[in-house]
C-alpha positions, 0 to 999 in steps of 0.5 A, a space after each residue: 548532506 545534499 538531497 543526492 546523498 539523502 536518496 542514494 542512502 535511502 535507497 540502502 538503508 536497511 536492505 542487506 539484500 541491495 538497493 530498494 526500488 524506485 518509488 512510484 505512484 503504483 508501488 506506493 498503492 500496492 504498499 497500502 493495499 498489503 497493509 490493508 490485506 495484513 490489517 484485514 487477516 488475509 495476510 500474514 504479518 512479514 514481522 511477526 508471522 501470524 495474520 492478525 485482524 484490525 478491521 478498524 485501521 483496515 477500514 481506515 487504510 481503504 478510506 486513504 486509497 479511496 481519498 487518494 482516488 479522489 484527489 488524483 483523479 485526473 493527474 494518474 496514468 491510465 494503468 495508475 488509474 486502473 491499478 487504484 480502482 482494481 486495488 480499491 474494489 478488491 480490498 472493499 470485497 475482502 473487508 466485507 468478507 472479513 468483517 461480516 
């Protein structure tokens, strides 16, 4: 299978609703950001409907964005930037919230 065929399949693969969207450093941050949302109990669990609380892998989840921060810094957009640090200071608010 060439790399091609891989990408193309990727992109329907699971989706009845079409092709996903294309992956990119914003989409790949705003995917984190929901988990940590879902782990913290903002969120509802798409799967399973019902928000559930994980402060541990919510902590561990905001700790993944603030590395990624560090190691990119320097190599983002500017909206990529901002998007990392609004995202970062927001899910740092909701865990003290939920977790005090």
């Amino acid at each position: 299978m060439t790399d091609e065929s891989v990408t193309e399949s990727s992109k329907t693969a699971g989706n009845a609703k079409g092709p996903l969207p294309e992956l990119d450093f914003s989409s790949f941050i705003l995917s984190l950001s929901s988990s940590a949302l879902m782990t913290l109990g903002v969120i509802e669990n798409p799967v399973t409907k019902q928000k559930e609380k994980d402060p541990v892998v919510a902590k561990q989840t905001i700790d993944l964005i603030a590395l990624l921060k560090e190691k990119t810094a320097g190599n983002l957009t500017d909206s990529e930037a901002k998007l990392l640090d609004d995202a970062l200071a927001e899910l740092k608010v909701w865990y003290v919230k939920e977790t005090a």
